[in-house]
KOLVOTOR-690175 format. One record per residue (C-alpha): residue number from 1; x, y, z. Coordinates in nm, 3 decimals, padded with zeros to 5 digits. Layout:
<node><dovo>NUM</dovo><px>X</px><py>Y</py><pz>Z</pz></node>
...
// end
This chain:
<node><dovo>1</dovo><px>-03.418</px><py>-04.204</py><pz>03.016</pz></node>
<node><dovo>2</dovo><px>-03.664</px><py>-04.509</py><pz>02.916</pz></node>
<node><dovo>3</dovo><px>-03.661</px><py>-04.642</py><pz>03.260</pz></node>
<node><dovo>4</dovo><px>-03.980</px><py>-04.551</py><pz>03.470</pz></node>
<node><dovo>5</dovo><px>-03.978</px><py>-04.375</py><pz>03.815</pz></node>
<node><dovo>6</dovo><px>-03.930</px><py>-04.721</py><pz>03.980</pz></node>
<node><dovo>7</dovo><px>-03.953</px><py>-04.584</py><pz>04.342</pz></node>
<node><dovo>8</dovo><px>-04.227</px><py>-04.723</py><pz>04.541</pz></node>
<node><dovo>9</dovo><px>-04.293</px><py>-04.698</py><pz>04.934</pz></node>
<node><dovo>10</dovo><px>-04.304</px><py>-05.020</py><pz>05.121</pz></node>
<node><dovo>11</dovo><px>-04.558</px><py>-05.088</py><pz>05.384</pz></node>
<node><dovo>12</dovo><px>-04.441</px><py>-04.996</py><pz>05.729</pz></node>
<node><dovo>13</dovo><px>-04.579</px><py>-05.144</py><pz>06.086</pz></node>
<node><dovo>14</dovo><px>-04.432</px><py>-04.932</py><pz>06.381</pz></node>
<node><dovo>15</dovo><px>-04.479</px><py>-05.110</py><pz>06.711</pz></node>
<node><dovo>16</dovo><px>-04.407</px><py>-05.008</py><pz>07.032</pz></node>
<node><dovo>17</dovo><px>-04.407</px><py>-05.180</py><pz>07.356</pz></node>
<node><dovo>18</dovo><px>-04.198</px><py>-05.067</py><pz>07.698</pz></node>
<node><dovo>19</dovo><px>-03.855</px><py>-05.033</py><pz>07.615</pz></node>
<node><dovo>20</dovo><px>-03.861</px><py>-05.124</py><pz>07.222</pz></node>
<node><dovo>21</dovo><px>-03.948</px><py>-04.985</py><pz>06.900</pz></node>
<node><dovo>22</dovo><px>-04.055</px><py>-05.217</py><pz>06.667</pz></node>
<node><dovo>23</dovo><px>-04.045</px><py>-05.136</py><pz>06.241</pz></node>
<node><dovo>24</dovo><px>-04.221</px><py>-05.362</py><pz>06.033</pz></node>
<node><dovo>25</dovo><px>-04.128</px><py>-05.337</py><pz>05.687</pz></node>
<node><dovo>26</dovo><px>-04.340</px><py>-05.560</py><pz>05.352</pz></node>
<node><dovo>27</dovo><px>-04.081</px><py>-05.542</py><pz>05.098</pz></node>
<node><dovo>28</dovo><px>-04.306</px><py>-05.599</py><pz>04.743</pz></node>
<node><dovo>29</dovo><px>-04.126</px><py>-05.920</py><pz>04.559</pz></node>
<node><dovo>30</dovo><px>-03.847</px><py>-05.766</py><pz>04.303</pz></node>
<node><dovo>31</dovo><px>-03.804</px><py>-05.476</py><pz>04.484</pz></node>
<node><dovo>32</dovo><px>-03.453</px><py>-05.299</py><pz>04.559</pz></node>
<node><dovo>33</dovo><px>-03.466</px><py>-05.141</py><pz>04.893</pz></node>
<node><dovo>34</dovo><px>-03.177</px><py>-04.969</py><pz>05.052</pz></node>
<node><dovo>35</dovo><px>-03.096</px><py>-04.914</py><pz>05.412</pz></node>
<node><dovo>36</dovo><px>-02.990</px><py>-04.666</py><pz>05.656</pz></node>
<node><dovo>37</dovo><px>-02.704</px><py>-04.648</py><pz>05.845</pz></node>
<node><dovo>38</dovo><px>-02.781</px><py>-04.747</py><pz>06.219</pz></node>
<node><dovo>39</dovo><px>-02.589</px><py>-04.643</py><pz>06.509</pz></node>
<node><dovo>40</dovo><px>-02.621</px><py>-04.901</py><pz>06.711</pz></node>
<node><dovo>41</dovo><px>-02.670</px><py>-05.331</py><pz>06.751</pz></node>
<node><dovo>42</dovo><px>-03.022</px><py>-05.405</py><pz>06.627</pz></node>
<node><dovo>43</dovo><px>-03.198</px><py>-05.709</py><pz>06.595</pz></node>
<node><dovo>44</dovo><px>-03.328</px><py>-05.789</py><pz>06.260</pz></node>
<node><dovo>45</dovo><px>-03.602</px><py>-06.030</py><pz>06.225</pz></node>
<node><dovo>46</dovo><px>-03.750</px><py>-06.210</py><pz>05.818</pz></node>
<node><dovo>47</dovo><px>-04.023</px><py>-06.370</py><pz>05.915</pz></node>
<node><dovo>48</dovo><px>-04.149</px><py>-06.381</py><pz>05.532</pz></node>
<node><dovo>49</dovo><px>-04.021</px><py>-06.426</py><pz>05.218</pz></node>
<node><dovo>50</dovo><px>-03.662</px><py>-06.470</py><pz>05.063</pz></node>
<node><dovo>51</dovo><px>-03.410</px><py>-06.148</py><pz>04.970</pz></node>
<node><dovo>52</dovo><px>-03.067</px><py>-06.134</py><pz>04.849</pz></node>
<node><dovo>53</dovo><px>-02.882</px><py>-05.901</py><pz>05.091</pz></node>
<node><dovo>54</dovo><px>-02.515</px><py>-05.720</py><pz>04.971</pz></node>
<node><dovo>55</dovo><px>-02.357</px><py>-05.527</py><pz>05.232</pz></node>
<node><dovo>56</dovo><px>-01.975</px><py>-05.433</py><pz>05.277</pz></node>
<node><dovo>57</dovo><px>-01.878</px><py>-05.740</py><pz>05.392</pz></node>
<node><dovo>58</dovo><px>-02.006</px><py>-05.967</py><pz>05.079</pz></node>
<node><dovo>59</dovo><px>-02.347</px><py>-06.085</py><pz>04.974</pz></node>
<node><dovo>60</dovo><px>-02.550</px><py>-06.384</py><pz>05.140</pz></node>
<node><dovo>61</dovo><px>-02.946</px><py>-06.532</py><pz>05.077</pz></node>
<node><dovo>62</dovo><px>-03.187</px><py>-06.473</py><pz>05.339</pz></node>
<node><dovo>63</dovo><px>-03.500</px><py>-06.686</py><pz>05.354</pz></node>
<node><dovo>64</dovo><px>-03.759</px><py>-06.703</py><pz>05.622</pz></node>
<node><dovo>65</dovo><px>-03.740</px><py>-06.747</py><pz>05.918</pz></node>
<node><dovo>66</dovo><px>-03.472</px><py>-06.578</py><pz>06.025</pz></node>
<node><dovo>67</dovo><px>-03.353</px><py>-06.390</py><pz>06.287</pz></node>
<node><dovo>68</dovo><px>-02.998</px><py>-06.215</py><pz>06.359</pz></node>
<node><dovo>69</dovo><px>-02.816</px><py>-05.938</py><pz>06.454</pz></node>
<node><dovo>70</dovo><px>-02.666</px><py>-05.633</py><pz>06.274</pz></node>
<node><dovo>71</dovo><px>-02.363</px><py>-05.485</py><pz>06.401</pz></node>
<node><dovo>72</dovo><px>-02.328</px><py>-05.089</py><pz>06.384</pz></node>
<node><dovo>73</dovo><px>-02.256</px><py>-04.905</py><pz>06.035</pz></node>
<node><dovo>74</dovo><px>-02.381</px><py>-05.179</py><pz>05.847</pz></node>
<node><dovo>75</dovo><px>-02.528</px><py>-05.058</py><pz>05.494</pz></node>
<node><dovo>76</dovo><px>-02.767</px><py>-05.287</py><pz>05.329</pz></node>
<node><dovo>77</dovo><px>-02.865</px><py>-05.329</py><pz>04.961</pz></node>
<node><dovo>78</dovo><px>-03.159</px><py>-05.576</py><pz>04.932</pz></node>
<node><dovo>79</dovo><px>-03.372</px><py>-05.743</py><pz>04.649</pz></node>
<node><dovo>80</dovo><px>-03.707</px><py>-05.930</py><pz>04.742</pz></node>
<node><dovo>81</dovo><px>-03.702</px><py>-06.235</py><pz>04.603</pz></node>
<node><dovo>82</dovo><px>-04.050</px><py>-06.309</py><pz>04.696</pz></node>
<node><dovo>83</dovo><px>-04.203</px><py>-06.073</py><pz>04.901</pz></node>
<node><dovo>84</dovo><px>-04.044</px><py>-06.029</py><pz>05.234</pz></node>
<node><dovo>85</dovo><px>-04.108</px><py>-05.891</py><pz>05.582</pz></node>
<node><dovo>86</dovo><px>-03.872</px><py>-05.760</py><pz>05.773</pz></node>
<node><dovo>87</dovo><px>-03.877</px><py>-05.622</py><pz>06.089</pz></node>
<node><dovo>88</dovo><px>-03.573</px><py>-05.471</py><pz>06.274</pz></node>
<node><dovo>89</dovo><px>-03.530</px><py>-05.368</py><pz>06.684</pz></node>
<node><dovo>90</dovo><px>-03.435</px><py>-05.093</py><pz>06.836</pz></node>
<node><dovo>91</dovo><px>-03.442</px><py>-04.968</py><pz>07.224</pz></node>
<node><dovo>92</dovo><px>-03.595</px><py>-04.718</py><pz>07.285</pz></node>
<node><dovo>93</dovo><px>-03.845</px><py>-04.555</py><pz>07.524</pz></node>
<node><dovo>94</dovo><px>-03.964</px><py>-04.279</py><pz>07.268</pz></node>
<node><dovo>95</dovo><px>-04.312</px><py>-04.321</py><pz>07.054</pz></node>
<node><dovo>96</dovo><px>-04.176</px><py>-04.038</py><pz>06.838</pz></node>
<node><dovo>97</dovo><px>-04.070</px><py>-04.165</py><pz>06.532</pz></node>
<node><dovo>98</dovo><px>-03.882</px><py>-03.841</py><pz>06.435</pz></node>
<node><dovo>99</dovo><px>-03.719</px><py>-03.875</py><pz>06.726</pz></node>
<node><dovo>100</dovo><px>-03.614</px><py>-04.234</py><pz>06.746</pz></node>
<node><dovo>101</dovo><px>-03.483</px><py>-04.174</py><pz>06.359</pz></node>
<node><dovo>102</dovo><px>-03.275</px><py>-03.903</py><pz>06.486</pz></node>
<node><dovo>103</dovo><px>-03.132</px><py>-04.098</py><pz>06.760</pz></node>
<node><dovo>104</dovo><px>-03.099</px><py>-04.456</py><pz>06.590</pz></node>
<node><dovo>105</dovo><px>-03.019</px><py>-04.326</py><pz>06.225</pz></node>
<node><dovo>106</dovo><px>-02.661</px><py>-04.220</py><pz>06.122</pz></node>
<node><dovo>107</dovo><px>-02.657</px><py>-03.958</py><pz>05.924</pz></node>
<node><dovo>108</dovo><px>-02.325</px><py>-04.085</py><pz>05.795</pz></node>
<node><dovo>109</dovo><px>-02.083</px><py>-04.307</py><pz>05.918</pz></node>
<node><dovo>110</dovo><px>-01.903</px><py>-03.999</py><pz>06.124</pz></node>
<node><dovo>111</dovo><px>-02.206</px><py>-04.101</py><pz>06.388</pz></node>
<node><dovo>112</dovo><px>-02.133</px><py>-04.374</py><pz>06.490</pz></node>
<node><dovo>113</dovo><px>-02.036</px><py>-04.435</py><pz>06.850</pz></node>
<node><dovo>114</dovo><px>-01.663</px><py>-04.583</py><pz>06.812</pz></node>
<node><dovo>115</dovo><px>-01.736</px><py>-04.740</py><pz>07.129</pz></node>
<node><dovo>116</dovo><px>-02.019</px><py>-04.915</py><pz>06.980</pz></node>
<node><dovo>117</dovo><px>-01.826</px><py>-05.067</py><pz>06.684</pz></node>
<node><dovo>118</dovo><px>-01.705</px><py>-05.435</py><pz>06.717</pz></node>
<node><dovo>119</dovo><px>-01.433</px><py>-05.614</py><pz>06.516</pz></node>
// end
């Protein structure tokens, strides 16, 4: 293949505070990031930049500020537009960050608490 090893690692922020883990992510502008599954509700926060978002449910145009919140078993598929920050939510009282991937992350979408998934 012509194409170049395109795969680059984006700046990450972890924050934690009582309660909350915080994951600050600087998404370079024309980048194609692509996320994980999450198990549960998490609040997503752009608070820079512009990126087209596609997930199973269509495509939409996020541009700063913006703040919402993801339902469980969403997959993601974003390109930066500009560069972007985006930070996302979780709760959590561990500092671990093995540990808060293993309990926030699905590993597919088999993982996912039914109870957890809304309509």
């Amino acid at each position: 293949s012509d194409l170049p090893d395109a795969h680059i690692e984006c700046p990450v922020r972890h924050w934690h505070a009582p309660g909350v883990y915080c994951r600050e992510m600087t998404i370079p502008e024309k980048a194609v990031v692509i996320g994980k599954i999450h198990k549960h509700a998490q609040i997503n926060i752009i608070s820079k930049g512009a990126i087209a978002v596609m997930t199973e449910f269509g495509e939409m145009l996020i541009e700063a500020p913006y703040t919402f919140i993801s339902e469980p078993g969403t997959k993601r598929v974003g390109v930066a537009l500009t560069e972007t920050v985006w930070t996302t939510i979780h709760p959590t009282d561990k500092t671990d960050l093995q540990e808060i991937e293993n309990d926030v992350i699905a590993k597919s979408y088999d993982d996912i608490p039914l109870l957890e998934m809304h309509s």
